[in-house]
KOLTI-525187 format. One record per residue (C-alpha): x, y, z. Coordinates in steps of 0.001 Angstrom, whole numbers, padded with zeros to 6 digits, always signed. Example, Ala and Ser with C-alpha at 12.3 -4.5 7.8 and 13.67 -1.06 7.14 Angstrom:
% residues 2
+012300-004500+007800/+013670-001060+007140/
//
This chain:
% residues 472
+063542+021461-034168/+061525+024084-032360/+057819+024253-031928/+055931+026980-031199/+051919+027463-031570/+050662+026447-034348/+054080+026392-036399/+057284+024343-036398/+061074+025229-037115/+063483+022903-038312/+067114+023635-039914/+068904+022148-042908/+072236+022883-044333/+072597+022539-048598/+075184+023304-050623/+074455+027173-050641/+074233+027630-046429/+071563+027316-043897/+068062+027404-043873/+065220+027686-041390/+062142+025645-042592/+059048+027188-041055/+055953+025114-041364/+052206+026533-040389/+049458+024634-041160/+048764+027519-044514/+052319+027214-045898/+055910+026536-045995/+058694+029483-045741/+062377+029235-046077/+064868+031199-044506/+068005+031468-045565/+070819+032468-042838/+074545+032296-042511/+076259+030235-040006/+077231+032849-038457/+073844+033359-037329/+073681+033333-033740/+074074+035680-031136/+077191+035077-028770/+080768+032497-030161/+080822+029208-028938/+083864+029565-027719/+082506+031293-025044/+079714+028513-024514/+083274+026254-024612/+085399+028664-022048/+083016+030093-019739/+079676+027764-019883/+078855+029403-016260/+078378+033397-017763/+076064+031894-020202/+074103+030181-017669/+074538+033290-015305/+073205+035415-018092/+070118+033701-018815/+069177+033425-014990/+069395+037217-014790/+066486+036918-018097/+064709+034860-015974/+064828+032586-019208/+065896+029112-016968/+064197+026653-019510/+067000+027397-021554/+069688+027050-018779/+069615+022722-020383/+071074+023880-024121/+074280+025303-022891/+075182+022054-021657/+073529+020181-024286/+075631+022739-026962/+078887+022132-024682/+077754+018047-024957/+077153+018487-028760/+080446+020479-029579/+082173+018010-028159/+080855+015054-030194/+081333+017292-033117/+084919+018225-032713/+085530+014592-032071/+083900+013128-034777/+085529+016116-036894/+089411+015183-035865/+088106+011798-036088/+087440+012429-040161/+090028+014761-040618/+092463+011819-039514/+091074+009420-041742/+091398+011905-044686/+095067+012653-043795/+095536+008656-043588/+093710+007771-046631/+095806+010511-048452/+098941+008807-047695/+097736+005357-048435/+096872+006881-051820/+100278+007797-052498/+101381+003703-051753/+099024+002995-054747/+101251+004482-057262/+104563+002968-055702/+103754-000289-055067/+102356-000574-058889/+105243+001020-059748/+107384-001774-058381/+104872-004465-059797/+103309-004833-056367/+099539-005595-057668/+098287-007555-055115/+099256-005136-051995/+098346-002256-054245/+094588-003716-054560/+094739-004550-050483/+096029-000954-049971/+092594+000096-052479/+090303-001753-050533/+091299-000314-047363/+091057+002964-049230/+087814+002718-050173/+086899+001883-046199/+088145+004840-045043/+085938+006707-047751/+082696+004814-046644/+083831+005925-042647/+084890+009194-043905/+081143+009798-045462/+079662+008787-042523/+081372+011225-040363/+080683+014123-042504/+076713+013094-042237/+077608+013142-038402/+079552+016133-038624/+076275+018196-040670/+073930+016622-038288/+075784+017544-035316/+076556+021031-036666/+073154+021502-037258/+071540+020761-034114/+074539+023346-032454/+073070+025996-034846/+069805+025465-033800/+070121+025488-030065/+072422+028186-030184/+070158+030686-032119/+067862+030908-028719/+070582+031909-026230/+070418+035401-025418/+073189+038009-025960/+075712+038532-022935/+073419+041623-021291/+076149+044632-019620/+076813+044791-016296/+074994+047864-015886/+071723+046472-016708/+069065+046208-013681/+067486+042601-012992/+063906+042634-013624/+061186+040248-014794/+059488+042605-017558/+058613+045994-017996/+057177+046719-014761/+060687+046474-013432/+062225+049054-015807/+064475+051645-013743/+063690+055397-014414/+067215+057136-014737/+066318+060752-015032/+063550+063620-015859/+064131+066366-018613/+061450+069347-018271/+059077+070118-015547/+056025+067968-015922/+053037+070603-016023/+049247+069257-016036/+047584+072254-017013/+044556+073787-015007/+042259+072701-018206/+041341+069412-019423/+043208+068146-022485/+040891+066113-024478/+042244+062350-025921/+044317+062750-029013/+041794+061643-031628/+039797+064630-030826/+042135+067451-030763/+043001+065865-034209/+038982+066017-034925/+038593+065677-038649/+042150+066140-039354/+042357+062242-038390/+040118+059370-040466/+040269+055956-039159/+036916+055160-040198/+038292+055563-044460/+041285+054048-043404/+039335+051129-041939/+037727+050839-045016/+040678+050737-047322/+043097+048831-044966/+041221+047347-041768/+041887+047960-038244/+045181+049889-037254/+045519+052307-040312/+044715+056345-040030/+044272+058856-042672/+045796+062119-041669/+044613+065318-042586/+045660+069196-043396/+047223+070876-040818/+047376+067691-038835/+049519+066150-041300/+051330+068937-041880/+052570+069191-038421/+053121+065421-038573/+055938+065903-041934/+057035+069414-040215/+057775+066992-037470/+060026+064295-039905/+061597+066999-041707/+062764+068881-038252/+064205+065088-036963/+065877+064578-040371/+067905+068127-039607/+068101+067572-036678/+070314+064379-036790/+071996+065877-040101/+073162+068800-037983/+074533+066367-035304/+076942+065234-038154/+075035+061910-039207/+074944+061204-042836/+071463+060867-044431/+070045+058238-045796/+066603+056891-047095/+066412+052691-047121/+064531+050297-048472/+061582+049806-047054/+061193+045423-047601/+064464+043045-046936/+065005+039506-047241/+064888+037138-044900/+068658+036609-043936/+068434+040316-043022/+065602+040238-041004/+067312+036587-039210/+070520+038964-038397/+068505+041487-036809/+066548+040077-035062/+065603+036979-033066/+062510+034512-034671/+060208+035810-031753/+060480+039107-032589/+060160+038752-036542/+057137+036427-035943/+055791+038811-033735/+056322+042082-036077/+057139+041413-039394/+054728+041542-042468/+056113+039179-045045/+055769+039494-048883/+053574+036642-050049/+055520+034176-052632/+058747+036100-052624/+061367+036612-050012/+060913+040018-048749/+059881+041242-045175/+058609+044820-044779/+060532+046552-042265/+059356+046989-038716/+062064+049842-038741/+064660+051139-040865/+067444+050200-038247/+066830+046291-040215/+067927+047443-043550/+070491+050157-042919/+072874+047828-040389/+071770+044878-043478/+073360+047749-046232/+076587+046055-044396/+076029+042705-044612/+079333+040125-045366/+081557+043300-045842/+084751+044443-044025/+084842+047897-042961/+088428+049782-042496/+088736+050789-038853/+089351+054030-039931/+086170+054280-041431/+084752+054050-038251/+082248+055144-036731/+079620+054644-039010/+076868+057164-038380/+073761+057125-040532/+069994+058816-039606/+067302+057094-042049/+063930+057844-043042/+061090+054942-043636/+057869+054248-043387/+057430+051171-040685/+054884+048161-040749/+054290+046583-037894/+051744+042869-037020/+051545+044213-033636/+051136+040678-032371/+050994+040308-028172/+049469+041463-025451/+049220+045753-026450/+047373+044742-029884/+045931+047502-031743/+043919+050728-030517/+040803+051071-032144/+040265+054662-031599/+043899+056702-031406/+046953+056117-033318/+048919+055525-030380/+049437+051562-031657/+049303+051161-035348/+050166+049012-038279/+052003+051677-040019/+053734+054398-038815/+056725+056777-040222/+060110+056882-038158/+063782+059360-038112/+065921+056343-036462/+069963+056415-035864/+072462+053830-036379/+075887+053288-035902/+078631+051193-036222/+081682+051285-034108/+084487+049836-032536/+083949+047379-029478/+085494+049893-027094/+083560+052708-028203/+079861+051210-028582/+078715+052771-025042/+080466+055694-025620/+077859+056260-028462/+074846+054738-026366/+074986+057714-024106/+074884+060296-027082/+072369+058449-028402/+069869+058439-026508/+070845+061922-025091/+069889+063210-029271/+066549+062120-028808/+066070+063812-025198/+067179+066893-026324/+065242+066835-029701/+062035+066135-027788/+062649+069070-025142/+062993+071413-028160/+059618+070501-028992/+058643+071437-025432/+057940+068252-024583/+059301+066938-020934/+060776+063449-021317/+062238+060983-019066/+064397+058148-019854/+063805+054736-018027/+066929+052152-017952/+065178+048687-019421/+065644+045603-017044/+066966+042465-017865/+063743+040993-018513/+062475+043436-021054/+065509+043017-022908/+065556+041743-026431/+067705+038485-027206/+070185+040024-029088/+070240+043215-026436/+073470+044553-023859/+071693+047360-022852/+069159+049089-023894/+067121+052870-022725/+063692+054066-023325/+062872+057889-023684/+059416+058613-022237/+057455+061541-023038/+054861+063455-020670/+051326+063016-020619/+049202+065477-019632/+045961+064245-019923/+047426+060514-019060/+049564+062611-015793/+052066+059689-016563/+054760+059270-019628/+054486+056728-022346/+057433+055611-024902/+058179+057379-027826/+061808+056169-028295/+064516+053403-027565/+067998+053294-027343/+070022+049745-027833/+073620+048338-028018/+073796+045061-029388/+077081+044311-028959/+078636+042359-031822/+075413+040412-032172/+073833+041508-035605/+077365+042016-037115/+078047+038492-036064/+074940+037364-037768/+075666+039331-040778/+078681+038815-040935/+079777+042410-040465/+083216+042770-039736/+086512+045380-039433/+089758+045103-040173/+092790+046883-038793/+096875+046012-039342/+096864+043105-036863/+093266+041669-036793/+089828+041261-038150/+087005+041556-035934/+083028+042157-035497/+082254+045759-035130/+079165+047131-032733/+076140+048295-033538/+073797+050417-031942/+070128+052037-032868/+067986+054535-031520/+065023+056088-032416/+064959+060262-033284/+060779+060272-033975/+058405+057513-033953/+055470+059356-035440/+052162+059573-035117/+052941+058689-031351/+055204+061576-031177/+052856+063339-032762/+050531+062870-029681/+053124+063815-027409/+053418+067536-029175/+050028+067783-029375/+048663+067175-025681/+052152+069460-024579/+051237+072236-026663/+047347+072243-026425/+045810+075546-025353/+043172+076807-023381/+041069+077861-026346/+041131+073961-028142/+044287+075191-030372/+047359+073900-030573/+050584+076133-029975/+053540+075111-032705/+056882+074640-031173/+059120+077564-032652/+061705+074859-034295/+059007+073628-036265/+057556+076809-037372/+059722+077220-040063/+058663+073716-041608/+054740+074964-041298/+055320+078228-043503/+055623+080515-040606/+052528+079381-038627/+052582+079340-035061/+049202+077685-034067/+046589+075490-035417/+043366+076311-035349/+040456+073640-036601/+036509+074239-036544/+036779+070883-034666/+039214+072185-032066/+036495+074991-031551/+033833+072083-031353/+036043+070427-028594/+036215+074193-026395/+032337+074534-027174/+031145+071182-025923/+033758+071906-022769/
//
C-alpha cells in the first residue's frame, strides 16, 4: 500500500494480471499493469543490493534506501515458500501415481492413507500459493518506486538549481530596444480572455498571422525530422492506463495526466506515451532496429506543482501542440542516439535564429525511470536569461521493461532502449521566435526556413504591434 495526499494505492493480482487500486475520497480507478512493470530486474536488487542503494543516495531519495532490503528480505521468503510448493507439487504428483498401483494390487487401505496424505499436501500447497501472491505482490509494489540505474555521466544535484550547463549555440544578443512580454507582441492575435470563457484558466485562442506562424512552425519541425530520415507518424492522442503505467512513474501521471471520466483512457501529456506504447508486448527483429519515428499531437497537461499555470502568457498551459522524436534501439547504441538527439533540436532552433544552450540535468531533477537526460534552453531577450523549450532522455530498458517491449536476435531475447526528445514544444517555442526576431519598429522578422510555410512572407506586421511601438 502507498499513501499519498488525499489518495491511497494498493495492488491486487486476478486472473487477468495486476492492478493498481487508486482510491480518492470522489472515486475509485483501476489500473491495469503487467508484471513486468517496474523499472530495474530484481536480479539486480538480488546481485548487487549496494548500486541500488548507491543509486538512490545520488537522488537524494534515502527514505527509500529501507525497500531494497525489505525487497531483498521479501524475495527471499518468496523463493522459499515457492521451492517450498513446488516440492510439495512434485511429491504429491508421485504419491498420485501410488494411488493407481496399490489399488491395482488390491491395496485399499494404504491407497486411502496415501489419499489422505494427498489431500494434505493440497491444503499446504494452497496455502503457499496465497503466500506466494501475497508475497509477490508486496515485491511489485515496493519495487515500482525504485528509481532507474541513472549513467555515470550524470552530475549529482538536489533539483534543478543544480542542473550543469554543457554548451552555448548562437551569440546571445539583447537588443538596444526593449522587447515587450510575449502576450503583447501577440496583441490581439492571442485571446485568453474567450479561451477562459470556453475552457478556464490555462487555454489561449490564437489568432491570424500569429497562428499562422505557430503551424508554419509544426509543419517546418515535421520536415525537419522527416529530412533527418525519421519516419512520420501522427498518434493517438488518449491511451489506457497500462500505457501511461509503462511510461511513466505514478508521480508523474498524477501530476500530468487528464484522465477520461468512466472509461480507461488518459490524454497524453506527450506523444512520446503512445508512440513507444504502439510497441507494447511485441518482439522487434534486431535488424529492424533502430526504430526512428517523429510524431505530431496535441498535448494536455494538469500542470500540478509548484510552476502552476500563467495567467497572462502561454508560456505554461493546459494544452499545447508538440514535433517529439522517439527511438528504439539496441542497448549499446541508446547514447549513441542521445547525442544526435538532442543535437536535432539545437540545430533546428538555431535555424530559426534562435541561440540555445543545452544544460546536462542532475541527478535530482531526474525522472524515476531516467539514465540521463538534457535540456535545450532557448535565449531570452527580454528575460536576458534562457528558459526550456526541449528535453532529451534515455531511459534505458525501463519503459520496454514495463511494456514488455522486447528484441530478438539468433542467440537471445532482450529489452531494447528507448529514448525521446522533443523537436518543438509550441506555443513556448513560439515565444522564443518571437522575442529573437522582434524588430525595432514592433514587427516581427520571419526566419527564412519558415517563409516558405507563411506563403512567402517575411514579416508580420499587426495594428497591435504598431500600438506596442506607439505607446513606446
Amino acid at each position: 500500500m502507498k499513501t499519498f495526499p488525499g489518495k491511497t494505492v494498493i495492488l491486487i493480482k486476478t486472473i487477468l494480471g495486476w492492478y493498481r487500486i487508486l482510491y480518492t475520497p470522489n472515486k475509485i480507478v483501476f489500473l491495469y499493469f503487467r508484471e513486468e512493470d517496474i523499472m530495474i530486474d530484481i536480479k539486480l536488487i538480488r546481485e548487487n543490493s549496494q548500486l541500488v542503494k548507491e543509486n538512490i543516495k545520488k537522488k537524494f531519495q534515502d527514505k527509500k534506501l529501507v525497500i531494497v532490503d525489505e525487497v531483498i528480505e521479501l524475495d527471499k521468503q518468496f523463493r522459499e515458500c515457492k521451492l517450498k510448493g513446488d516440492n510439495l507439487r512434485a511429491l504429491k504428483n508421485k504419491k498420485s501415481s501410488e494411488i493407481g498401483l496399490l489399488m491395482k494390487d488390491g491395496k485399499k487401505e494404504e491407497a486411502n492413507k496415501v489419499k489422505e496424505e494427498i489431500n494434505g499436501y493440497a491444503n499446504e500447497i494452497k496455502e503457499l500459493e496465497e503466500k506466494e501472491i501475497s508475497l509477490e505482490q508486496l515485491i511489485k509494489e515496493k519495487m515500482m518506486v525504485i528509481p532507474n540505474i541513472i549513467d555515470d555521466s550524470v552530475p549529482i544535484g538536489k533539483d534543478d538549481s543544480e542542473n550543469v550547463e554543457i554548451e552555448k549555440f548562437g551569440e546571445p544578443v539583447v537588443p538596444d530596444y526593449e522587447i515587450p512580454y510575449h502576450a503583447d507582441i501577440m496583441g490581439s492575435c492571442l485571446d485568453k480572455e474567450s479561451a477562459g470563457r470556453t475552457s478556464g484558466n490555462g487555454f489561449y485562442y490564437l489568432i491570424g498571422d500569429i497562428a499562422r506562424l505557430h503551424s508554419a512552425m509544426l509543419s517546418y519541425a515535421r520536415d525537419f525530422m522527416i529530412n533527418k530520415g525519421f519516419t512520420y507518424c501522427i498518434p493517438p492522442f488518449m491511451i489506457r492506463s497500462d500505457v501511461v503505467n509503462g511510461v511513466m512513474s505514478f508521480e508523474e501521471m498524477d501530476a500530468m495526466m487528464y484522465k477520461i471520466e468512466n472509461e480507461d483512457l488518459y490524454l497524453i501529456g506527450t506523444s512520446e506515451h503512445s508512440m513507444i506504447g504502439r510497441f507494447k508486448n511485441q518482439i522487434i527483429k534486431e535488424k529492424e532496429l533502430p526504430i526512428t519515428l517523429t510524431s505530431y499531437s496535441p498535448c494536455f497537461r494538469k500542470e500540478v506543482g509548484a510552476h502552476g499555470i500563467e495567467e497572462r502568457g502561454v508560456y505554461r498551459v493546459h494544452q499545447f501542440e508538440k514535433q517529439e522524436m522517439v527511438v528504439l534501439c539496441k542497448p549499446e547504441e541508446s547514447m549513441e542516439w542521445y547525442n544526435k538527439m538532442w543535437s536535432y533540436t539545437v540545430e533546428f532552433f538555431r535555424s530559426l535564429d534562435v541561440p540555445v544552450r543545452t544544460l546536462e540535468c542532475c541527478s535530482g531533477d531526474l525522472a524515476d525511470l531516467k539514465v540521463k537526460s538534457c535540456d535545450v534552453e532557448a535565449w531570452s531577450p527580454r528575460q536576458k536569461k534562457y528558459f526550456e523549450v526541449g528535453s532529451c532522455s534515455t531511459l534505458g530498458d525501463a519503459q520496454a521493461r514495463r511494456l514488455g517491449i522486447r528484441t530478438k536476435n539468433d542467440r537471445e531475447t532482450y529489452y531494447l532502449h528507448t529514448l525521446n526528445n522533443t523537436v518543438l514544444a509550441t506555443p513556448r517555442g513560439l515565444i522564443a521566435v518571437l522575442e529573437n526576431n522582434y524588430q525595432k519598429d514592433g514587427s516581427i522578422k520571419i526566419p527564412k526556413v519558415l517563409q516558405p510555410y507563411m506563403g512567402g512572407m517575411n514579416v508580420i506586421r499587426t495594428n497591435d504591434m504598431k500600438k506596442i511601438k506607439n505607446d513606446e
